[in-house]
N, C-alpha and C positions, 0 to 999 in steps of 0.2 A: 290458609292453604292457597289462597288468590294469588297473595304477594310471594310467598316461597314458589310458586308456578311461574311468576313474570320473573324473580331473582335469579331462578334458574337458566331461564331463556335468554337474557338477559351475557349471564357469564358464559351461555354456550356461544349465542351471537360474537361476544367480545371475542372469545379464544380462536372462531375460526379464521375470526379477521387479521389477530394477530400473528396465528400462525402462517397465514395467505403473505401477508405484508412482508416477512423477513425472507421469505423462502423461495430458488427458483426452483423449476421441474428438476435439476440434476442431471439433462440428457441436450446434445448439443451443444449447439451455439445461443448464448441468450444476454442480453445485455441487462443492466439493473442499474435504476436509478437513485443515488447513493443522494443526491442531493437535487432539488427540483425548481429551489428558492437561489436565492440573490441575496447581495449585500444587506439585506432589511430581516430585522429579527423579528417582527410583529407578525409575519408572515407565517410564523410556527414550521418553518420549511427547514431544513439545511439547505446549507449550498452547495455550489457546483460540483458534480463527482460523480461516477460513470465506472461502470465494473463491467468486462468484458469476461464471460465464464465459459469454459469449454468441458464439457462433461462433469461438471459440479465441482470443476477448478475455477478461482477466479484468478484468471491469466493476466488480464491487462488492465489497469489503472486510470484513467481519464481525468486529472484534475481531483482537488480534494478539498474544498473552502471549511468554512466552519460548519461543525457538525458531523460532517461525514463521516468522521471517523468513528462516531457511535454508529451510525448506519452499516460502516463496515464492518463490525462487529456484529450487529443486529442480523448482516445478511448471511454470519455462517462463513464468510470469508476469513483466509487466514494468510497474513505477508508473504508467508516462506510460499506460496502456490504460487506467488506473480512473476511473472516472466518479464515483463517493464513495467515503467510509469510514462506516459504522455501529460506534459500540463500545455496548455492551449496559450497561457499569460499567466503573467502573477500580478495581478488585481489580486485583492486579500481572499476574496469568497470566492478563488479557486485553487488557492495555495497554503492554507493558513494550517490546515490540520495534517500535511504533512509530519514535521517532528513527532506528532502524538502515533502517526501509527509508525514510524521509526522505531521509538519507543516501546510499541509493545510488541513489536516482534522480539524486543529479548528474551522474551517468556516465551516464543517458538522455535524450533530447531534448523532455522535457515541457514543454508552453507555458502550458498553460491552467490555470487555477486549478482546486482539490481541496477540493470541500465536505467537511468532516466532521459529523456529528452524534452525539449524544450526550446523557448527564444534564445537566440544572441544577446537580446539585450538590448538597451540604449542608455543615453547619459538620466533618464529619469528611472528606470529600468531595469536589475540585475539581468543578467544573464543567468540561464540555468544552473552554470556553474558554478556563479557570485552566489546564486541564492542555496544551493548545498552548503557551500564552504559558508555560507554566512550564518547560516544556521548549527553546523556542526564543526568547524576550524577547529584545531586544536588550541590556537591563539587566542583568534576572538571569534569567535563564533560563538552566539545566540546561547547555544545547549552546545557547550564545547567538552562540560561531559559527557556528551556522546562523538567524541570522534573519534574512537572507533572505529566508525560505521565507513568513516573517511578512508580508513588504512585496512581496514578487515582484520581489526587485533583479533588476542586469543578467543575473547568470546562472540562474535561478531563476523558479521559479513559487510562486503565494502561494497558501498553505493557508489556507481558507475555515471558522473554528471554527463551529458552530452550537447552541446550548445550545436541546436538547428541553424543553418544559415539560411534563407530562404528569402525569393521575393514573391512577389506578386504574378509572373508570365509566368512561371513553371511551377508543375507539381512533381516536386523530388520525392523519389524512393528513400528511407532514412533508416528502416531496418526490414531485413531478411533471415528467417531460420527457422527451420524444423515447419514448413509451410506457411508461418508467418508472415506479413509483409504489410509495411508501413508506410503510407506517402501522406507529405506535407503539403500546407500550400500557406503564404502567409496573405493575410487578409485582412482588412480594415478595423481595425479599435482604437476608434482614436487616434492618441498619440501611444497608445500601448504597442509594443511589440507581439504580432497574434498569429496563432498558429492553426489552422483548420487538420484535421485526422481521419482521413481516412483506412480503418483498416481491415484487411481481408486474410480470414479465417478460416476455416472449415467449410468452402468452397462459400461463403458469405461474404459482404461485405456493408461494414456501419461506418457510415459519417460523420462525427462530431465537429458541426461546424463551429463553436466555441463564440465568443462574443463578439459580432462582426455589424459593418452597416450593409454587411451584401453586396457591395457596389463591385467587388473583383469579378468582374467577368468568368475569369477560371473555375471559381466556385460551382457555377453547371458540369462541368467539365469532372471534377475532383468527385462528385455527386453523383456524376452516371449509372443508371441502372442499379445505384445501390438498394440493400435490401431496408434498410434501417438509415434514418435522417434524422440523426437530433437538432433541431433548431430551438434559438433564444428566442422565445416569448417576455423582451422584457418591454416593451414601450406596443401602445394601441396606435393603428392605422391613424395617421392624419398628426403624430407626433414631429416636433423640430427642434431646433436647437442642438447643445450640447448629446440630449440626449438618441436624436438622431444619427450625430457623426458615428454615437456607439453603436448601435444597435439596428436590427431590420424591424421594419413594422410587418404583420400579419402578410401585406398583398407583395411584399419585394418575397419573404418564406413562398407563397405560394408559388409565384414563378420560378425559382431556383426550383423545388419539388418538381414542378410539371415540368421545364425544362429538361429538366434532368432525368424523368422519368424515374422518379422515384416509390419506390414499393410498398416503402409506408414511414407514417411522420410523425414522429413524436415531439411535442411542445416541452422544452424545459426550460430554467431561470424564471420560471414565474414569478413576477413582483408585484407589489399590492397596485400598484394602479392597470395590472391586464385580470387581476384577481375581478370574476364577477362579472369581466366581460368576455368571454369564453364563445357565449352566440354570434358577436361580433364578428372576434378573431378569426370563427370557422367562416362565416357572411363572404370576407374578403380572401384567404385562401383557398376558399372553394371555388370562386371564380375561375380558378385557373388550373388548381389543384385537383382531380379526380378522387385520389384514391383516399384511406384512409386516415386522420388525421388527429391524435389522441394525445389529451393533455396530462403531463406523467404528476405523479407524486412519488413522495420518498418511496424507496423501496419497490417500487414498483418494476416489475420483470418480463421482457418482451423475448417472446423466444424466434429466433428463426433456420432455415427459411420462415 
């Protein structure tokens, strides 16, 4: 009678969790984090991916690495509701699981065309629209049986590439409609071509600063007052090198947050080496940063205001 007592508690625990994890409220604005992890699979995370929902639609798209696409599924989400796609780069673990959810919107009833946006490009670097047509070309494309999706044959709808041009002194407007509104800013990765996102919804607005070393000045600026801050958690204070040029450490996040006056901050691309130090990471953000400061896992659902 013991063990059928604890099996039971047991599978009720399990199913609240599960149900909690896939699911947002379905009222408002609420963002959900489709992927939490980085390019490392030991991490048990997916990767980069970001779902923007508007009254239990998921409107907008943020990047999509490996994995995600079962989390977008997991979260109740369904293609034909997105109104765009934003990718920030395409590094593999924030572009990789696009084609799969391509793919399975054929088994949904989507009609209308799917803007995407994205980098220019460089010579190491597709441009958003080398990397559609590289994936889906009728010629040579990757999944060229799906182009289709390229021309919006009979059974299909056609994907809309949009190559952002962008530098570093301005943040461009890049789309407007039906209250929507979108501004870039391009920002430090490397040698990757990178996009920061800002966008404002339902009198809200979220940040997705994408994989940056923080160093563009504008970044405060693109960040103001916003409601929602997602920053990369992927390297710990006191890091150099290569991985440096990529990435902000904890106390460059905290100053952009407090700078900017931000309303609350969410930690994503967690990697196994900020895995565990989480007291640290707050240690040096809090220095500068007030307000609240919360490190995301998959599926995980922030509603705002």
């Amino acid at each position: 009678m013991f063990w059928r007592i604890i099996m039971v508690v047991f599978i009720t625990i399990f199913s609240i969790n599960e149900t909690h994890a896939g699911s947002c409220s379905g009222r408002g604005i609420e963002l959900q984090v489709l992927g939490s992890g980085g390019p490392e699979v030991q991490d048990k995370r997916a990767s980069s991916g970001y779902l923007i929902w508007n009254d239990g639609k998921a409107r907008i798209l943020i990047d999509c690495g490996g994995g995600s696409a079962l989390r977008f599924g997991q979260s109740g989400a369904q293609m034909k509701d997105l109104n765009l796609v934003l990718f920030t780069h395409f590094h593999v673990d924030h572009a990789a699981d696009f084609p799969v959810l391509v793919k399975s919107s054929f088994f949904e009833d989507r009609t209308r065309p799917l803007p995407v946006f994205g980098p220019a490009g460089s010579s190491l670097f597709p441009s958003t629209t080398e990397f559609i047509k590289g994936n889906f070309d009728k010629k040579r494309g990757i999944y060229r049986y799906l182009s289709d999706y390229l021309t919006g044959g009979e059974s299909s709808y056609a994907i809309k590439p949009n190559d952002v041009e962008l530098n570093e002194d301005n943040i461009n407007p890049v789309y407007s409609e039906n209250g929507l509104k979108v501004y870039g800013l391009a920002v430090r990765h490397g040698i990757v071509p990178a996009i920061a996102w800002r966008v404002e919804i339902g009198g809200v607005a979220i940040v997705i600063a994408g994989d940056s070393d923080g160093e563009n000045k504008n970044l405060v600026t693109l960040v103001k007052n916003a409601d929602l801050l997602v920053a990369t958690n992927a390297i710990p204070e006191g890091t150099g090198g290569i991985e440096r040029k990529l990435h902000m450490p904890p106390s460059v996040i905290g100053k952009i947050a407090a700078d900017g006056q931000v309303k609350k901050l969410i930690l994503s691309h967690r990697m196994l080496r900020t895995l565990g130090r989480e007291d640290e990471t707050i240690k040096f953000i809090s220095q500068l940063y007030k307000g609240p400061a919360i490190f995301a896992n998959d599926l995980d659902c922030f509603s705002l205001p």
